[in-house]
KOLMARNU-506224 format. One line per field, with one value per residue: residue number from 1; residue in one letter; chain; x, y, z of N, C-alpha, C in turn. Coordinates in Angstrom, 1 decimal. Layout:
N
n: [NUM; ...]
res: [a; ...]
chain: [A; ...]
n_px: [X; ...]
n_py: [Y; ...]
n_pz: [Z; ...]
ca_px: [X; ...]
ca_py: [Y; ...]
ca_pz: [Z; ...]
c_px: [X; ...]
c_py: [Y; ...]
c_pz: [Z; ...]
REM end
This chain:
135
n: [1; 2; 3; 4; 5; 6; 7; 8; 9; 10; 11; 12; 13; 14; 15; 16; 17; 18; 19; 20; 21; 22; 23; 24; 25; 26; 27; 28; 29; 30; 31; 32; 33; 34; 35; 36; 37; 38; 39; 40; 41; 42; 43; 44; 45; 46; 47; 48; 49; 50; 51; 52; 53; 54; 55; 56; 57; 58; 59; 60; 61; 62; 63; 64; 65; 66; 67; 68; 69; 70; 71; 72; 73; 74; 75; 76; 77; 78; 79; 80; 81; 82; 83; 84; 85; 86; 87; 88; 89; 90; 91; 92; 93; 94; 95; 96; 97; 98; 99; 100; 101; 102; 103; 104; 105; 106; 107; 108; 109; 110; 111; 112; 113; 114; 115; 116; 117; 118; 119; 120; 121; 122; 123; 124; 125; 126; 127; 128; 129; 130; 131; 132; 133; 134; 135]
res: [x; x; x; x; x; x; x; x; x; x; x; x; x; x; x; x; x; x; x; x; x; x; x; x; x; x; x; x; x; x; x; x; x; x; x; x; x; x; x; x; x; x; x; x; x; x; x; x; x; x; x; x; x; x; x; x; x; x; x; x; x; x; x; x; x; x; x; x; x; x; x; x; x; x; x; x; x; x; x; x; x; x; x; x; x; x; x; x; x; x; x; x; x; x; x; x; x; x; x; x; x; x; x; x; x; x; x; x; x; x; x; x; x; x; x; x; x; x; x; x; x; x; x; x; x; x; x; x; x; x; x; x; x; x; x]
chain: [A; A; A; A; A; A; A; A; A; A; A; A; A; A; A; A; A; A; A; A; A; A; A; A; A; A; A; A; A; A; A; A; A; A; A; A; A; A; A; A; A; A; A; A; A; A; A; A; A; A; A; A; A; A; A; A; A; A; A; A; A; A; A; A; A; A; A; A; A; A; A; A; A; A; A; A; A; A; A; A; A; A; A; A; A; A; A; A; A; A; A; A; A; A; A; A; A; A; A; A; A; A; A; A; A; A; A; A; A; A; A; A; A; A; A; A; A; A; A; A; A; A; A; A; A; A; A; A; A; A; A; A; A; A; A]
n_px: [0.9; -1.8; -1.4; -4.0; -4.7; -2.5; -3.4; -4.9; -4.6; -4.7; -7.3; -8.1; -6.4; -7.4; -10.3; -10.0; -8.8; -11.3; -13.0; -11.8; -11.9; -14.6; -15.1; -13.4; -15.1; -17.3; -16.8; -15.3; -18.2; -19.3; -17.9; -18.4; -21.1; -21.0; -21.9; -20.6; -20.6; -23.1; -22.6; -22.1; -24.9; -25.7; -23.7; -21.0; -18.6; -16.3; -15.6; -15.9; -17.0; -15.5; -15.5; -15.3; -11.9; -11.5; -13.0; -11.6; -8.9; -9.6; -10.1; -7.4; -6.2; -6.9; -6.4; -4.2; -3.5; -5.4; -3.0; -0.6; -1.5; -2.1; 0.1; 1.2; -0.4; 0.3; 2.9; 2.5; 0.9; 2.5; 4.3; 2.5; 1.6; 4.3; 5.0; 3.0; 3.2; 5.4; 4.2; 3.5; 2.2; -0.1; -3.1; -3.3; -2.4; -3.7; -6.3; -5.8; -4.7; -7.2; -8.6; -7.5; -6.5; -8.0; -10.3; -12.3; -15.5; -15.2; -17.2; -17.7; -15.2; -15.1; -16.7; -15.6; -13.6; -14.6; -15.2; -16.2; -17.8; -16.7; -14.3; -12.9; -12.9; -11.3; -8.8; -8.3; -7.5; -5.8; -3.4; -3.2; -1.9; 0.1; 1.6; 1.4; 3.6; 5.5; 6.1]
n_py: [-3.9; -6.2; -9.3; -10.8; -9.3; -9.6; -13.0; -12.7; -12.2; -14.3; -15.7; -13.0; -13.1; -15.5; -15.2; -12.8; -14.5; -16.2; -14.5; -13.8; -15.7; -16.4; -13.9; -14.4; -16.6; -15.2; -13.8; -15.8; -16.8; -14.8; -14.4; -17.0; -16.5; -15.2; -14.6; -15.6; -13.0; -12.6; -13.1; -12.9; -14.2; -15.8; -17.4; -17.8; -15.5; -15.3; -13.2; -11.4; -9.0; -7.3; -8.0; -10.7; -10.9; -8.6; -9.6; -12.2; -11.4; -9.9; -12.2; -13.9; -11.7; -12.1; -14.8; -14.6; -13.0; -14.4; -16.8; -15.4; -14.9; -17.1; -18.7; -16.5; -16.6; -19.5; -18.7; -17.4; -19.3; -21.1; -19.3; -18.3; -20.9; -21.6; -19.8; -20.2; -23.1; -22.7; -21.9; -22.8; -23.6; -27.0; -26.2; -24.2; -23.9; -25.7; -23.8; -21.7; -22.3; -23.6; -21.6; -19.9; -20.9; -23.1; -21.7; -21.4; -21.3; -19.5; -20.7; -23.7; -24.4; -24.7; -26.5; -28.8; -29.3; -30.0; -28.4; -26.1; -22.4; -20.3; -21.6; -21.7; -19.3; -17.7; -19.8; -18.8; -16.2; -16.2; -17.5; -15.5; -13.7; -14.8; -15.2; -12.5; -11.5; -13.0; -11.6]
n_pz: [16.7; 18.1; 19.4; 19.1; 16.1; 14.7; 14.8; 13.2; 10.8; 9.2; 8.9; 7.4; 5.0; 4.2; 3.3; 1.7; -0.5; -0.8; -2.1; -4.1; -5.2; -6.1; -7.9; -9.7; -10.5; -11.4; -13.9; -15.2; -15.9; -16.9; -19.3; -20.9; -21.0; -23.4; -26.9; -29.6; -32.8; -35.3; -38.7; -42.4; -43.5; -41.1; -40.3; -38.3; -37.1; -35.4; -34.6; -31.3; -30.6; -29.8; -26.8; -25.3; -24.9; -22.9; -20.7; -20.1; -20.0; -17.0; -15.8; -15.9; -14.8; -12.3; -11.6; -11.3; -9.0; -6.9; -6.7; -5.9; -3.6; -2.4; -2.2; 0.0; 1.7; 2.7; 3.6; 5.9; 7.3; 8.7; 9.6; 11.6; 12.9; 14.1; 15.3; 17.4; 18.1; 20.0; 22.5; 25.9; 27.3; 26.1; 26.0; 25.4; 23.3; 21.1; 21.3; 20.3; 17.7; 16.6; 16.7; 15.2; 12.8; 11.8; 12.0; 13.8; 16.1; 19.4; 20.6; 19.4; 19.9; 22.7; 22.8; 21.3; 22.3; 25.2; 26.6; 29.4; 27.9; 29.3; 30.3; 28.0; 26.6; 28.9; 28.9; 26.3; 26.3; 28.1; 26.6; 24.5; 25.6; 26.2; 24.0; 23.2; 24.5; 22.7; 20.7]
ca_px: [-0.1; -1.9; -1.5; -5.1; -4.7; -1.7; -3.1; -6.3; -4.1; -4.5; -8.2; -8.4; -6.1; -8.3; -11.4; -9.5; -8.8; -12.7; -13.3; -11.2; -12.6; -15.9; -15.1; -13.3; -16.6; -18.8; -15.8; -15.7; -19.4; -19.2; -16.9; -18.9; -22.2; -21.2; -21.9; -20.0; -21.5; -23.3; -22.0; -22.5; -26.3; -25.7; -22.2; -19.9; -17.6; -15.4; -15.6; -16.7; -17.4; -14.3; -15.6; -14.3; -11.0; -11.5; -13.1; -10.2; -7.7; -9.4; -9.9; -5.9; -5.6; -7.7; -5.6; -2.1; -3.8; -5.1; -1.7; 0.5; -2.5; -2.1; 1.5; 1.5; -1.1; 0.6; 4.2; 1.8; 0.4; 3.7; 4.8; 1.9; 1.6; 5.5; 5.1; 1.9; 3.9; 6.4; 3.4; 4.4; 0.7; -1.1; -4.4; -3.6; -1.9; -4.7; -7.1; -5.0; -5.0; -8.6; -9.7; -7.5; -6.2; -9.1; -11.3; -13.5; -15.8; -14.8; -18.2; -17.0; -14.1; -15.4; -17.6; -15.1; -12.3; -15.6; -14.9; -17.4; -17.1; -16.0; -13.3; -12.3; -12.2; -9.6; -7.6; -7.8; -7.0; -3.6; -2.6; -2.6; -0.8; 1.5; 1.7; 2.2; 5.2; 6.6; 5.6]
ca_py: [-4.9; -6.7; -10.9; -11.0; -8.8; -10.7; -13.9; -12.4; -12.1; -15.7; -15.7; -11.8; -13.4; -16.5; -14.4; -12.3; -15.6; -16.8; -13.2; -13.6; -17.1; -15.6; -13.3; -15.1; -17.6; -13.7; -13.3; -17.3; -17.2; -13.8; -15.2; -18.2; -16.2; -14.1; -15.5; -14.2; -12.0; -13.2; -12.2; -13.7; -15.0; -16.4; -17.8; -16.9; -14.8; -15.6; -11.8; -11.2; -7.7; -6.9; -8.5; -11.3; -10.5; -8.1; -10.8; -13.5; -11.2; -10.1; -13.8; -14.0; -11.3; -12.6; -16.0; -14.6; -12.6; -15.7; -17.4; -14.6; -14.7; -18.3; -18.4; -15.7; -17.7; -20.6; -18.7; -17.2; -20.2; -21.5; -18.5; -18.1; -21.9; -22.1; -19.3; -21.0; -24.0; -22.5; -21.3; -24.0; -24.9; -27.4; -25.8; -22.5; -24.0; -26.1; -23.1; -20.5; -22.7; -24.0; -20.1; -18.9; -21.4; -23.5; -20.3; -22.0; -19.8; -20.0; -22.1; -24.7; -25.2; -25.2; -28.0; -29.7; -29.4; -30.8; -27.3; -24.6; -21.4; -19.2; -21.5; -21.7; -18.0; -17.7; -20.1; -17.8; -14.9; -16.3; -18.0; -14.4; -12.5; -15.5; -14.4; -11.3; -12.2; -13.3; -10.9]
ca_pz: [16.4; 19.2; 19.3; 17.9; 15.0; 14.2; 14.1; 12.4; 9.4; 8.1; 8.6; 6.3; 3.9; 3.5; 2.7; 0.8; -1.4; -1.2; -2.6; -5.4; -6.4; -6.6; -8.4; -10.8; -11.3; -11.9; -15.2; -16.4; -16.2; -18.3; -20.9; -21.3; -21.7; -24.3; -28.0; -31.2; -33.4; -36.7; -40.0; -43.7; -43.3; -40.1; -40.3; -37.3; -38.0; -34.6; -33.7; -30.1; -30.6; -28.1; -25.3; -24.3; -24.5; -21.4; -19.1; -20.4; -19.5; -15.8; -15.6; -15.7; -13.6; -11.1; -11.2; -10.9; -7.7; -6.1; -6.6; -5.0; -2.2; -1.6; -1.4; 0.9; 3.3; 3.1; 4.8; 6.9; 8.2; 8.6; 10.5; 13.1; 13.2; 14.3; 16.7; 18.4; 18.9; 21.0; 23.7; 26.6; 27.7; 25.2; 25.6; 24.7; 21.8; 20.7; 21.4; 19.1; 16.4; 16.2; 16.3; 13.7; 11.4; 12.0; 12.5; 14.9; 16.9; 20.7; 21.2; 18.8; 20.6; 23.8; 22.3; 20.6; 23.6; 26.0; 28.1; 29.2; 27.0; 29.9; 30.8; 27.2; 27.2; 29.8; 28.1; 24.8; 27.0; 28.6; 25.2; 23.6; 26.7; 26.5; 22.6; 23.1; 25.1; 21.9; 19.4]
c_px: [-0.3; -2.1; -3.2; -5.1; -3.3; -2.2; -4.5; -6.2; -4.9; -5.9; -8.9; -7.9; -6.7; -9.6; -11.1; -9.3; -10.5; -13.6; -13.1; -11.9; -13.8; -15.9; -14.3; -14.2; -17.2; -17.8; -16.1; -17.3; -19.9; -19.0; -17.6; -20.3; -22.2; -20.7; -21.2; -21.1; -21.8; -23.2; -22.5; -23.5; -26.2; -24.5; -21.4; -18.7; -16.2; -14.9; -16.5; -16.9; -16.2; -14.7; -15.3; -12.7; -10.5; -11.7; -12.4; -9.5; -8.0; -9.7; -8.7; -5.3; -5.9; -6.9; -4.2; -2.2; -3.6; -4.2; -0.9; -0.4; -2.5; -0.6; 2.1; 1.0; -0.6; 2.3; 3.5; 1.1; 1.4; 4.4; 4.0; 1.6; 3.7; 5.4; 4.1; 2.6; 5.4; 5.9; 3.7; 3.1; -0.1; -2.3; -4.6; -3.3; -2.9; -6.1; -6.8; -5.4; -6.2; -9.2; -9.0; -6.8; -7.4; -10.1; -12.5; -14.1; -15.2; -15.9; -18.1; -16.0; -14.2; -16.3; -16.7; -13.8; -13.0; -14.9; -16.0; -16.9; -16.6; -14.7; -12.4; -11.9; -11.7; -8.8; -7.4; -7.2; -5.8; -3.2; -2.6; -1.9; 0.5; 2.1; 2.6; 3.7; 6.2; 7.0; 6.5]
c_py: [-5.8; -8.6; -11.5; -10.5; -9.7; -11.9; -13.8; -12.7; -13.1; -15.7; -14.3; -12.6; -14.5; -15.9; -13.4; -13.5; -16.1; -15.2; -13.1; -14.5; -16.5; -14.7; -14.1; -16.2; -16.1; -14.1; -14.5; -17.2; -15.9; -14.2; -16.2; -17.6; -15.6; -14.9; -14.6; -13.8; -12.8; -12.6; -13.5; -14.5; -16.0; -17.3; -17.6; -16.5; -14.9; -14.2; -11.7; -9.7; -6.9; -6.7; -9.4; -11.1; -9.8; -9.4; -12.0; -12.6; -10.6; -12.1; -14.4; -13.7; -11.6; -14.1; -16.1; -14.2; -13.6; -16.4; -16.9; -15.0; -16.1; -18.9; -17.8; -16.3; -18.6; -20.1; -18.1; -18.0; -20.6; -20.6; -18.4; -20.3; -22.3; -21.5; -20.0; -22.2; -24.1; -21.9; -23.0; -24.7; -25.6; -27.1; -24.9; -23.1; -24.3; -24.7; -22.3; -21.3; -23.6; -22.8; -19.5; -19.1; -21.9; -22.7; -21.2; -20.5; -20.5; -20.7; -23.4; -25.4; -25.1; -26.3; -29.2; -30.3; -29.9; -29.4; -26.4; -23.5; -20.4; -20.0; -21.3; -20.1; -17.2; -18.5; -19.3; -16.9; -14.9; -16.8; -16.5; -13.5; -13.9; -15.1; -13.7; -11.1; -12.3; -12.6; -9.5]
c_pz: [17.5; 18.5; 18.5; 16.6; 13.7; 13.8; 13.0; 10.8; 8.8; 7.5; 7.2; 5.2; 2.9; 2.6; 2.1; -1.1; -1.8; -2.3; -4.1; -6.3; -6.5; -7.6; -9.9; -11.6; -12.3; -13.4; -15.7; -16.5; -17.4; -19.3; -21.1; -21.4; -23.0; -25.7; -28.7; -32.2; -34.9; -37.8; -41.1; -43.6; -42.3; -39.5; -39.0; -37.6; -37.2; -34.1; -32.4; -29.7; -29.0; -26.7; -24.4; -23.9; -23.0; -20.5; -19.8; -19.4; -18.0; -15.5; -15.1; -15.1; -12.0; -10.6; -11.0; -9.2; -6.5; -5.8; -6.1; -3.8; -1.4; -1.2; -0.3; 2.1; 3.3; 3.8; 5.6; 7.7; 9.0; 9.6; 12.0; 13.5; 14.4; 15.8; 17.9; 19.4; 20.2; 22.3; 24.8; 27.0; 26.0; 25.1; 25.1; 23.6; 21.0; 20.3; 20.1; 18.3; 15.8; 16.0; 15.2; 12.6; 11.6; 11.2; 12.8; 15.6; 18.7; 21.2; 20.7; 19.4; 21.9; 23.9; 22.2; 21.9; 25.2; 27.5; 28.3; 28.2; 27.8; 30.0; 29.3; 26.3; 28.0; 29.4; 26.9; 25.6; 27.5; 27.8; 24.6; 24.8; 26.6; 25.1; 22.4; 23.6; 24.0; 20.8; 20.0]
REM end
């Protein structure tokens, strides 16, 4: 696995999480459109013609997901944050972790770090060979 793909992780696993919450609005917005069925001259009868049940219970599954998924990103921040901090120059450091906890684009942070974007891509480029070093 090359020092980018590594730290690519955090950013897949985020949008793996923005994925889920979406999808878990599509199911609560399900479950909350669907009326019960009318029985005894218009009475409710509190039967949902066995449908909500299903989108409840992916609703649930969809919230245990997220919760393993956010656990998992937060020792994963934790882990490529730790390693970052052990790179010896501060710009790479800074650099790494504006592009991929952050997830800045590298024009952002040659904005924000008041650098051109070539120089600030040679500093990305020797912060992941210094990386790799460690990986």
């Amino acid at each position: 696995m090359t020092p980018q793909e590594y730290l690519s992780q955090y950013q897949q696993l985020n949008r793996e999480i923005d994925r889920l919450l979406e999808e878990k609005e599509r199911w609560t917005s399900l479950a909350t459109r669907i009326t019960p069925s009318q029985s005894d001259g218009g009475h409710r009868s509190g039967s949902y013609n066995g449908r909500v049940p299903p989108a409840v219970e992916k609703i649930f599954e969809t919230e245990n997901k997220i919760d393993a998924d956010i656990d998992q990103l937060v020792d994963l921040r934790k882990e490529i944050e730790m390693k970052i901090k052990v790179l010896p120059d501060g710009k790479q450091k800074e650099v790494l972790h504006r592009r991929y906890i952050l997830c800045q684009t590298l024009e952002r942070i040659a904005d924000q770090m008041n650098y051109s974007y070539m120089q600030i891509c040679r500093i990305h480029e020797r912060a992941l060979q210094e990386f790799e070093k460690m990986l």
